[in-house]
N, CA and C atoms as an extended XYZ file, in Angstrom:
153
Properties=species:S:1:pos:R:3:atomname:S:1:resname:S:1:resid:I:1 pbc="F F F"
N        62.138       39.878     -105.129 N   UNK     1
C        61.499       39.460     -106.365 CA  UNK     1
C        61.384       40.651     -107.302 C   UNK     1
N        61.208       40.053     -108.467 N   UNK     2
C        61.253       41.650     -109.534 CA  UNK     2
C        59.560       42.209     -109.357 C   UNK     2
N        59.248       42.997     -110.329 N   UNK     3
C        58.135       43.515     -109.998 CA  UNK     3
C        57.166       42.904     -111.052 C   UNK     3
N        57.651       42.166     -112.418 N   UNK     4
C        56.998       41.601     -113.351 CA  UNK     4
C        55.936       40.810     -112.737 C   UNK     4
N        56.293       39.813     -111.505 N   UNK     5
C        55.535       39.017     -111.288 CA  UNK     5
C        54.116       39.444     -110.103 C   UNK     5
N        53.158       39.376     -110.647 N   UNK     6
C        52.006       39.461     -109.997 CA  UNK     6
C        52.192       38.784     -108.876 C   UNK     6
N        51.800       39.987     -107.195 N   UNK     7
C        51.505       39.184     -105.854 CA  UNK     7
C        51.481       38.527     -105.435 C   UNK     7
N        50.114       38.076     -105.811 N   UNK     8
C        49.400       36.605     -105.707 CA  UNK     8
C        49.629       35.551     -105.838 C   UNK     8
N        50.814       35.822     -106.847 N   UNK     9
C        51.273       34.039     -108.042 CA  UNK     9
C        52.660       34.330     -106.752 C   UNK     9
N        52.816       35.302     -106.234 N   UNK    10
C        54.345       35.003     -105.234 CA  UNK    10
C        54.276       34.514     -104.255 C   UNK    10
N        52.660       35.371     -103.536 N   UNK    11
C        52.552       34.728     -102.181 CA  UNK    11
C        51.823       33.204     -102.391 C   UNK    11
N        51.336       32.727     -103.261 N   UNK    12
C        50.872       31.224     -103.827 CA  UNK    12
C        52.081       30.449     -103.654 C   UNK    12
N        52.782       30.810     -104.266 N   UNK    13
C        54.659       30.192     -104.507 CA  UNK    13
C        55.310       29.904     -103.480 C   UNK    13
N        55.285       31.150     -102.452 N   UNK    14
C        56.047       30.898     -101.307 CA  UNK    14
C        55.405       29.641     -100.472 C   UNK    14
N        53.401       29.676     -100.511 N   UNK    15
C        53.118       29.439      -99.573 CA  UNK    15
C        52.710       27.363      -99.823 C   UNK    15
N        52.776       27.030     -101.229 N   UNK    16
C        53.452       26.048     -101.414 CA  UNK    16
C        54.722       25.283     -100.960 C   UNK    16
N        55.535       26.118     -101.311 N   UNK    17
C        57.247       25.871     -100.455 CA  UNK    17
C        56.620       24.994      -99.265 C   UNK    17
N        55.942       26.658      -98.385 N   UNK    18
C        56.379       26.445      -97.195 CA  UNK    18
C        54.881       25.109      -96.523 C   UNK    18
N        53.716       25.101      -97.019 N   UNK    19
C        52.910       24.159      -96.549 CA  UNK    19
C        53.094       22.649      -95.797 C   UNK    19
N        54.107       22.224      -96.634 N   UNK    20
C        54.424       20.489      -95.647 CA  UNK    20
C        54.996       21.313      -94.690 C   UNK    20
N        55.735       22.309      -94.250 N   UNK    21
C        56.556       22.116      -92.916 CA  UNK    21
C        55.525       22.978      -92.115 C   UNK    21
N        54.618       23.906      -92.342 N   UNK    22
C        53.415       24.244      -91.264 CA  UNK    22
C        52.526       23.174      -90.717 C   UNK    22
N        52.361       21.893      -91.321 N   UNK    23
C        51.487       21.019      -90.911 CA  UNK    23
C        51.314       19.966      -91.920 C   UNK    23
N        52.619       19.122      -91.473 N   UNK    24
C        53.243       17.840      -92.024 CA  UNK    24
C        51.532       16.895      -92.285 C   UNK    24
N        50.920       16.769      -91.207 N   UNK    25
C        49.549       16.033      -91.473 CA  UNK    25
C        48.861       16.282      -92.596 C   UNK    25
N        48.925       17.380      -92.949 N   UNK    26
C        47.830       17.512      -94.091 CA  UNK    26
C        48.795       17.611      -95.404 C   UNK    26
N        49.644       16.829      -95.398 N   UNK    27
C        50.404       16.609      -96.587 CA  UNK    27
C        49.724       15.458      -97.306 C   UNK    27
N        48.832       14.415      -96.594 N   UNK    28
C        48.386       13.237      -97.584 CA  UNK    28
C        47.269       14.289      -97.968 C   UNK    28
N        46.293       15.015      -97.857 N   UNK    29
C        45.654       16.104      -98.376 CA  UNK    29
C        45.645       16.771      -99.614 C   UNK    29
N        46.713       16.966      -99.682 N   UNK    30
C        47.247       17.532     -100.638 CA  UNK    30
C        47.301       17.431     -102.295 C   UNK    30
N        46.609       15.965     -102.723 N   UNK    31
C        47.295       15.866     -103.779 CA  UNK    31
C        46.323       16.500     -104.753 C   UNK    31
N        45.869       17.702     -104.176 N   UNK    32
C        44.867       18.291     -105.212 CA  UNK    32
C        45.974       19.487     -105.616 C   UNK    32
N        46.637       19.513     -105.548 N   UNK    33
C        47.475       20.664     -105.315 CA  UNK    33
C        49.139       19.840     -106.579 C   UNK    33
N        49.371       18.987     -107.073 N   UNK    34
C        50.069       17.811     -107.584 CA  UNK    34
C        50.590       18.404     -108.755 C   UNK    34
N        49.047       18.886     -109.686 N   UNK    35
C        49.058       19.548     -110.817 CA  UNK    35
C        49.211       20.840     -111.411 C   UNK    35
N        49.117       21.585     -110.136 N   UNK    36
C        49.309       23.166     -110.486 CA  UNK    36
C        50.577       23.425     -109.465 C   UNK    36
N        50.764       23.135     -108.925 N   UNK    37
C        52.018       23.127     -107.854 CA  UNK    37
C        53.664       23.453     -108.638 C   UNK    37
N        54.030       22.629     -109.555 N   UNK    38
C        54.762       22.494     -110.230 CA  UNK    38
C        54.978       23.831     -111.421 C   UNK    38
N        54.339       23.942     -111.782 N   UNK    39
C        53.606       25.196     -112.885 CA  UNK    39
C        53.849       26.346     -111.967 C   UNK    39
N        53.354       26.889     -111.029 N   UNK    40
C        53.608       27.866     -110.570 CA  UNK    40
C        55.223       28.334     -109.993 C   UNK    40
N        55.612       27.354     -109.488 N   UNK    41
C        57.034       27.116     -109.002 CA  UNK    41
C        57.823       27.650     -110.255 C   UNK    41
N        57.854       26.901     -111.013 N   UNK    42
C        58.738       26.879     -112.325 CA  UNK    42
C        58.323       28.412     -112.777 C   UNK    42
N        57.573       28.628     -112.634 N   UNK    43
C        56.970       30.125     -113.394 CA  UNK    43
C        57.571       30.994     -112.568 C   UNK    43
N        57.514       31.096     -111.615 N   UNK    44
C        58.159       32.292     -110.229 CA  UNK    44
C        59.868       31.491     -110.534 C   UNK    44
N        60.325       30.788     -110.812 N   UNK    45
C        61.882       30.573     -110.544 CA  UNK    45
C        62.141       31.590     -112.035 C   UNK    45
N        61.894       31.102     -113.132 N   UNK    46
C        61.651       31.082     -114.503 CA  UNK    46
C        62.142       32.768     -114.814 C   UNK    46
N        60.894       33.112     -113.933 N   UNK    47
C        60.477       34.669     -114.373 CA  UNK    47
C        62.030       35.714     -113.226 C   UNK    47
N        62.445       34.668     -112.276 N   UNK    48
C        63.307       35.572     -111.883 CA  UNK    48
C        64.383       35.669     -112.117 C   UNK    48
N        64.564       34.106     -113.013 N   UNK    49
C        66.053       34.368     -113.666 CA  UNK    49
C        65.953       34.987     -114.648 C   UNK    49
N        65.057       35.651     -115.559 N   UNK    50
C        64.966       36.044     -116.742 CA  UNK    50
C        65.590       37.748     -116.390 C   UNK    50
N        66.509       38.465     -117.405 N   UNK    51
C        66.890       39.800     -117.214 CA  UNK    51
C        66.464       40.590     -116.975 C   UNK    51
């Protein structure tokens, strides 16, 4: 990852990805997570294609 992007917003990013496959059950759980989920993703893809 480049260095622009703040830690936090990476390890958030990754740990989205990876949440349904650590524990498929608490995927109906989840839908608090619906609205910012998307936003962060796009922001970490966004920021790494940028030059």
């Amino acid at each position: 990852f480049e260095r622009k992007t703040p830690l936090d917003e990476t390890a958030l990013a990754i740990y989205l990805v990876m949440r349904p496959y650590l524990n498929p059950l608490l995927l109906q759980h989840s839908f608090d997570y619906n609205k910012e989920a998307p936003a962060h993703l796009s922001s970490l893809v966004l920021r790494s294609l940028s030059p």
